[in-house]
Backbone as a printed PyTorch tensor [residue, N CA C, xyz], in Angstrom:
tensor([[[ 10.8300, -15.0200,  -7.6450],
         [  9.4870, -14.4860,  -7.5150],
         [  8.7660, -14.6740,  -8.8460]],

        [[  7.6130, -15.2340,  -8.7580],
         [  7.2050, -15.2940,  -9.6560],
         [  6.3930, -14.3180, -10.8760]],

        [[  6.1710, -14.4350, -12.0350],
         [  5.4940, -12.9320, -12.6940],
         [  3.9230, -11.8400, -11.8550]],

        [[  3.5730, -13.0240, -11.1900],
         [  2.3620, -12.6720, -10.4710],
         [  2.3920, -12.5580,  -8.8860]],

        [[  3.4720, -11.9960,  -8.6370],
         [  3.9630, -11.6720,  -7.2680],
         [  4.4210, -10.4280,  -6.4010]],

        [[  4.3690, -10.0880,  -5.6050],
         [  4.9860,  -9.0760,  -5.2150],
         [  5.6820,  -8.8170,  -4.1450]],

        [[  6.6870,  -8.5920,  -3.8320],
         [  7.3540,  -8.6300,  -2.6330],
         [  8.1810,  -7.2840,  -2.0180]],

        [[  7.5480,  -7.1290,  -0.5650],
         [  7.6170,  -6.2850,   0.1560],
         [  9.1630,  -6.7280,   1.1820]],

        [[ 10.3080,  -6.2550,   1.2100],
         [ 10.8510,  -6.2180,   2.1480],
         [ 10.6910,  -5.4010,   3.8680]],

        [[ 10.4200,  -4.6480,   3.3280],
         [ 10.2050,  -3.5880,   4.7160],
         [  9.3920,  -2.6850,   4.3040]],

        [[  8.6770,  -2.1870,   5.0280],
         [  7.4070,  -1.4880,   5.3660],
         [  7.5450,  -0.1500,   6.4940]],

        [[  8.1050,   0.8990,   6.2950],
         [  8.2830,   1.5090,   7.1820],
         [  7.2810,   2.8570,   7.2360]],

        [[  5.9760,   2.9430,   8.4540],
         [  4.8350,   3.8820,   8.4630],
         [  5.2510,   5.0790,   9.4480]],

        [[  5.3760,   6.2810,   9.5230],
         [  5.7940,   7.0570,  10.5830],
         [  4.4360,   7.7040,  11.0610]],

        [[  3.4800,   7.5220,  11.7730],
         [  2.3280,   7.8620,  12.2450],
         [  2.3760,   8.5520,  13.5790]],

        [[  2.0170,   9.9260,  13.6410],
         [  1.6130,  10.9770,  14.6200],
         [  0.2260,  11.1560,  14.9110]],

        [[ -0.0590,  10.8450,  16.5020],
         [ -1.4550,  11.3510,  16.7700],
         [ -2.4130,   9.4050,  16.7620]],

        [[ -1.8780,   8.6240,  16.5500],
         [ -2.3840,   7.8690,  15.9140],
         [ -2.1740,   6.6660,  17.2380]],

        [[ -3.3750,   6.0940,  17.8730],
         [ -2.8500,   5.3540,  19.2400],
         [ -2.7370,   3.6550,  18.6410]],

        [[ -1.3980,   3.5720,  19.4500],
         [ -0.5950,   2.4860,  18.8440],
         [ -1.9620,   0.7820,  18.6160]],

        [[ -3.1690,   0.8290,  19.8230],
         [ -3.6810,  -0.1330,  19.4680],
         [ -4.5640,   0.3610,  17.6060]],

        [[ -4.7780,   1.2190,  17.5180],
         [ -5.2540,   1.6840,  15.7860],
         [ -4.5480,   1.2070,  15.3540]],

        [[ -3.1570,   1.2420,  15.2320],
         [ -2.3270,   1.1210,  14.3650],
         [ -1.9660,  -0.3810,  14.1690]],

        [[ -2.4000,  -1.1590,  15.4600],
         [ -2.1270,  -2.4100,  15.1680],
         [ -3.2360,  -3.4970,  15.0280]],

        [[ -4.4250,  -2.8440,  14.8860],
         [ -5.2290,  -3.2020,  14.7250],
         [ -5.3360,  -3.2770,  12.7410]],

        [[ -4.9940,  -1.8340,  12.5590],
         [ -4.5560,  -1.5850,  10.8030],
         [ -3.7840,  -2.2910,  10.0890]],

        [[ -2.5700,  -2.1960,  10.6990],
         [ -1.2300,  -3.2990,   9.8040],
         [ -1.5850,  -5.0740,  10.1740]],

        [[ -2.5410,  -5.3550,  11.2440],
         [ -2.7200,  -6.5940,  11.1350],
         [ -3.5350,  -7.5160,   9.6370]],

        [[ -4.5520,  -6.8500,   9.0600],
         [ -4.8040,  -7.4450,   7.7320],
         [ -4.1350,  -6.2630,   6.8160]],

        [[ -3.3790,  -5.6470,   6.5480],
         [ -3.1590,  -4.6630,   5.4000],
         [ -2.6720,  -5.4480,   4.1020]],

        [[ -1.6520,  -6.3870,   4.5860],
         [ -1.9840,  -7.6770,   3.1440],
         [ -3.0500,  -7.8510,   2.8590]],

        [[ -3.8020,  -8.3820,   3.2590],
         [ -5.6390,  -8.4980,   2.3460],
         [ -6.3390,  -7.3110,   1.7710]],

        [[ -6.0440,  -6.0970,   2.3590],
         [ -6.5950,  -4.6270,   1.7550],
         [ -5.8910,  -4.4270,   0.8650]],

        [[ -4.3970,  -4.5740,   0.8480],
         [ -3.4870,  -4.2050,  -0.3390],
         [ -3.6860,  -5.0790,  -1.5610]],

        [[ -4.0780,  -6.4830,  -1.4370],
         [ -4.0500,  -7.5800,  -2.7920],
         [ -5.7950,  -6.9270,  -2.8860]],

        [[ -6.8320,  -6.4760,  -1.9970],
         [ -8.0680,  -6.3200,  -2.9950],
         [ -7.8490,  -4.8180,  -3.3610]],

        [[ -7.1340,  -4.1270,  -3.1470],
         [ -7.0300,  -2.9170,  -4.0880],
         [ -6.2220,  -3.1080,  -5.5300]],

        [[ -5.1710,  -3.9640,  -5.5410],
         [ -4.5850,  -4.1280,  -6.7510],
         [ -4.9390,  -5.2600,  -7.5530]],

        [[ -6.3750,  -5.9030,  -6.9610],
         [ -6.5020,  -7.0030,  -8.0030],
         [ -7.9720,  -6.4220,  -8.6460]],

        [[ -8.3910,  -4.9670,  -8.0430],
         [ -9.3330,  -4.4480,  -8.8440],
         [ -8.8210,  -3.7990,  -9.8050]],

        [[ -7.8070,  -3.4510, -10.4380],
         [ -7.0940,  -3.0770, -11.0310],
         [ -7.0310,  -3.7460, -12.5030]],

        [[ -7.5470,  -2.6480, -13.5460],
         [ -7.7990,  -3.5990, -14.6600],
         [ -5.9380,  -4.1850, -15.4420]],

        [[ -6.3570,  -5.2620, -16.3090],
         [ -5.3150,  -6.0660, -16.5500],
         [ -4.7150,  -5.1290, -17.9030]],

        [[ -3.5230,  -5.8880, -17.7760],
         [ -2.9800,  -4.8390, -18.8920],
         [ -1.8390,  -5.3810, -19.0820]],

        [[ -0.7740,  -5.0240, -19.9380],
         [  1.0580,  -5.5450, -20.0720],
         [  1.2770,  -5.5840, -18.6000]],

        [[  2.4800,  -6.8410, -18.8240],
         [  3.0120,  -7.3290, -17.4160],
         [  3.3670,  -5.6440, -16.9040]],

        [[  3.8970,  -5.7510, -15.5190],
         [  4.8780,  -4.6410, -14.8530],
         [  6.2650,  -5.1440, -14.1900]],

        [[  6.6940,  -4.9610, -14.3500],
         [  8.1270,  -5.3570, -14.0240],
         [  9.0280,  -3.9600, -13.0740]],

        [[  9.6140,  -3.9900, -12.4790],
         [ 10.4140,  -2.9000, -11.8570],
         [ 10.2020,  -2.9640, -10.1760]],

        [[ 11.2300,  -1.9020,  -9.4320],
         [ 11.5430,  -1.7550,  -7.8790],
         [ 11.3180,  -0.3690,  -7.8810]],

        [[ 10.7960,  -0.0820,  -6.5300],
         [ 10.1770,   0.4200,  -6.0650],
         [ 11.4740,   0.4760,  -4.8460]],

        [[ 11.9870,   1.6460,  -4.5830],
         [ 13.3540,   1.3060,  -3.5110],
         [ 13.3420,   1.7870,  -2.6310]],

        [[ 12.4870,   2.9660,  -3.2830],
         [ 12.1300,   4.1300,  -1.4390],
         [ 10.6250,   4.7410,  -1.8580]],

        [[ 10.0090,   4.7620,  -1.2390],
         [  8.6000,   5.8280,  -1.3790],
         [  8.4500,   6.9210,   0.2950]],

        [[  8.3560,   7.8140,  -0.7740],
         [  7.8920,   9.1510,   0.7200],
         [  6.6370,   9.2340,   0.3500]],

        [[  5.9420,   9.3560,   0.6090],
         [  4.4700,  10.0710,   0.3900],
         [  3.7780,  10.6780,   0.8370]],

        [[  4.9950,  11.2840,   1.7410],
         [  4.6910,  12.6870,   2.4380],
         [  3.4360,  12.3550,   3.1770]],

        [[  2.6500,  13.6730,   3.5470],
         [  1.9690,  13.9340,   4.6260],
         [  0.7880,  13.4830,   4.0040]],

        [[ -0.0510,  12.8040,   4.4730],
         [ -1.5170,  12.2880,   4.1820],
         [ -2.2460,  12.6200,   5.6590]],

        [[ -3.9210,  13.0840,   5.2310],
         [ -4.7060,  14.0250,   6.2120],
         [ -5.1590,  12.4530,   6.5330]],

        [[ -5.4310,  12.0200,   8.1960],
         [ -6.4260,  11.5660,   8.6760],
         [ -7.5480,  11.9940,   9.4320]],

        [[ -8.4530,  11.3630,   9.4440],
         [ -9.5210,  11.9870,  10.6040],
         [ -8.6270,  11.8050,  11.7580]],

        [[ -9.0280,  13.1310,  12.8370],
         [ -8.8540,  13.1280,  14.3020],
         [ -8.3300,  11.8030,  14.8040]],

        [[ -9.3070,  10.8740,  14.2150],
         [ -8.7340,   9.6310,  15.8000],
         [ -9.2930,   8.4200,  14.6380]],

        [[ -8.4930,   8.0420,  13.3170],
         [ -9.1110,   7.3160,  12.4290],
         [ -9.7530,   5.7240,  13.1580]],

        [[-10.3660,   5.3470,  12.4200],
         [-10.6660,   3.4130,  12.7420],
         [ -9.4130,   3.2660,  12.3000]],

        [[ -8.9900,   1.4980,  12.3130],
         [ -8.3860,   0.8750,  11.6420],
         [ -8.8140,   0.7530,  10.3170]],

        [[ -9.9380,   0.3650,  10.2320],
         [-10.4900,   0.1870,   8.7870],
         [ -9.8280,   1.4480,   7.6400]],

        [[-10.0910,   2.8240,   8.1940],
         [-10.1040,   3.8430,   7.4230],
         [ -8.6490,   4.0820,   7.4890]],

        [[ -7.6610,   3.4250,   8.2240],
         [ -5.7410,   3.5750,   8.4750],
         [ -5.4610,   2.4430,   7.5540]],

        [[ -5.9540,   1.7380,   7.4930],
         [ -5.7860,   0.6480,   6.4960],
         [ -6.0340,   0.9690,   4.7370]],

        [[ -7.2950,   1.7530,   4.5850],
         [ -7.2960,   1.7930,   3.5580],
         [ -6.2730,   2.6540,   2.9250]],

        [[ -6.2560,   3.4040,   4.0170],
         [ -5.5220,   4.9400,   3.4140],
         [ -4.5260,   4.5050,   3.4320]],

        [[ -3.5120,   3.3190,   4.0660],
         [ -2.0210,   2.6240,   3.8410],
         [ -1.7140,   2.2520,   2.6840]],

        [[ -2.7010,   0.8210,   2.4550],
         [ -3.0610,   0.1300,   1.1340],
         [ -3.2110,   1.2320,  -0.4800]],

        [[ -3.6060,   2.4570,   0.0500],
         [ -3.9100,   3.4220,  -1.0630],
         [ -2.9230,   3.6900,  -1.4720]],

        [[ -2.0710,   4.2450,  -0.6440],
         [ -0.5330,   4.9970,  -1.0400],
         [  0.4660,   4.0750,  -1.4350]],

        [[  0.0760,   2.3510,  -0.7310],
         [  0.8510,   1.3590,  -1.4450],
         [  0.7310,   1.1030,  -2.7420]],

        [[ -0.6010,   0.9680,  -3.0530],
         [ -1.1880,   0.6380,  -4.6790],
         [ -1.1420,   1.7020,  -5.8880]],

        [[ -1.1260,   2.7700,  -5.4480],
         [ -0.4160,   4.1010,  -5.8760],
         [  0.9830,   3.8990,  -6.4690]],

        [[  1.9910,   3.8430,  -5.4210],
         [  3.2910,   3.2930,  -5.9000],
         [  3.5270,   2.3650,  -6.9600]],

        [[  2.8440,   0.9730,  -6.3340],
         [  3.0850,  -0.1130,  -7.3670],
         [  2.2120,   0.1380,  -9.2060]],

        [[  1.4560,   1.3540,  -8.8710],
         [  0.8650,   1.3540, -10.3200],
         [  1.9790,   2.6220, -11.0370]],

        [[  2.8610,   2.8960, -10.3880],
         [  3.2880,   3.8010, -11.1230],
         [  4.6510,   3.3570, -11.5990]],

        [[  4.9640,   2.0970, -11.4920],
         [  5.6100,   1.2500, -12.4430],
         [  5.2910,   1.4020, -13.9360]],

        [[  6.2090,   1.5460, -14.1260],
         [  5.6420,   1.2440, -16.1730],
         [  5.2110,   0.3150, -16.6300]],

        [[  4.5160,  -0.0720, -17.0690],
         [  4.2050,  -1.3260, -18.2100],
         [  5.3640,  -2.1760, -19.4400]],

        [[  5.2270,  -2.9530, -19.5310],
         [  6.3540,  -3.1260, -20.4180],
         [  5.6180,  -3.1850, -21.9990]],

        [[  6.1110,  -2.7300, -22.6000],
         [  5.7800,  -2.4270, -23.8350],
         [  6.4240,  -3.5170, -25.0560]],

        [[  5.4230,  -4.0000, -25.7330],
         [  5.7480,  -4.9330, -26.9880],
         [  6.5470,  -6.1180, -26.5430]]])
């Protein structure tokens, strides 16, 4: 993999309340929402490190979200994670 890469093995979302065409309407571009949330992201020391499990617990949606708004809020909690990698220093 290269320094400017990132790789996702598995992706696992547990969604209640949430009707399965939303949901697949959401995870169909969530790669493109996830690379423009982390390429707004100002530049800084490489990041290096794994990421092996994330919970992120309970997140509020509206009643009966869009895709648009299941998407962002996915992509959020993804880009969240990956920024809380350390930086490498010197």
């Amino acid at each position: 993999m290269s320094k400017r890469s990132i790789g996702i093995d598995r992706l696992e979302i547990r969604l209640k309340g949430v009707a399965p065409h939303t949901v697949r309407a959401a995870v169909g571009d969530l790669g493109h929402e996830l690379l423009g949330r982390l390429a707004r992201q100002s530049p800084g020391p490489e990041r290096t490190g794994s990421i092996d499990h994330l919970d992120s617990g309970t997140v509020s949606l509206a009643s009966e979200p869009t895709p648009p708004q299941l998407r962002r809020t996915i992509a959020d909690t993804i880009a969240a994670s990956i920024n809380s990698i350390p930086r490498k220093v010197g």
